[in-house]
N, C-alpha and C positions, 0 to 999 in steps of 0.2 A: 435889627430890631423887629418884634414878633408884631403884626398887625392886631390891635386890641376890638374885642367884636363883644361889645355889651348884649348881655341876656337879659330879658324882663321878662319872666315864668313863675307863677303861682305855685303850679305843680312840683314838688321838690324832686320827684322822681324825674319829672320831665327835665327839668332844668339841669340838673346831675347827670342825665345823658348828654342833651347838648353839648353841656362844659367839656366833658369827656372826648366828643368826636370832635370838637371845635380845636381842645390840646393837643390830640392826637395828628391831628392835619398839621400842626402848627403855629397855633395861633393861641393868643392870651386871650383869654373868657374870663369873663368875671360876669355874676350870676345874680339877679338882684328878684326879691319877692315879692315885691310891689313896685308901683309906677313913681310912688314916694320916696321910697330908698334910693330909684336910679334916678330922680331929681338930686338928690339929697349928693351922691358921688360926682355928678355933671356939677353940680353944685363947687365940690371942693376941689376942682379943676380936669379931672377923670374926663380924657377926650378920648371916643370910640373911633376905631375906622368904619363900624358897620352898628347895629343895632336889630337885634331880631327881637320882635314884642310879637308880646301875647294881645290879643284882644279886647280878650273877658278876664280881666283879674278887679279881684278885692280893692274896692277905694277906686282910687281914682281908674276909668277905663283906657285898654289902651290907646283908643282914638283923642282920647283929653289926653292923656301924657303926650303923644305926638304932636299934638297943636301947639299945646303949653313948648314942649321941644323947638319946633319951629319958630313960635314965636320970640321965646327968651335966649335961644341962642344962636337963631339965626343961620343955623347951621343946615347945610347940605349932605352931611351926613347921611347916608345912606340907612333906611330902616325898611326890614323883611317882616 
């Protein structure tokens, strides 16, 4: 089973590399545009091995998705 590494990137370009070198290694990416959406996927049960977030995106900021993260699921989830 392929180790799942959630992406939270604004930049479509950006994000579409990541995904790219993340498959290429190995690993399932899945790619999310806002901090809303990857609530939205953790939400309907989507558990990451890892979590690389952007910062500075649209709506909610990455440091509020992370708290929000921590706080509602408690999880130790690793995020870069």
């Amino acid at each position: 089973m392929k180790s799942k590494i959630l992406i939270i990137e604004d930049v479509k370009e950006m994000s579409n590399l990541v995904s790219l070198y993340m498959e290429n290694a190995g690993y399932e990416a899945l790619a999310c545009e806002t901090a809303e959406i990857a609530l939205e996927k953790l939400g309907g049960g989507y558990i990451p091995d890892l979590v690389l977030l952007d910062l500075n995106l649209p709506g909610m900021s990455g440091l509020d998705f992370l708290k929000r993260f921590r706080e509602q699921y408690k999880a130790t989830i690793p995020v870069i």
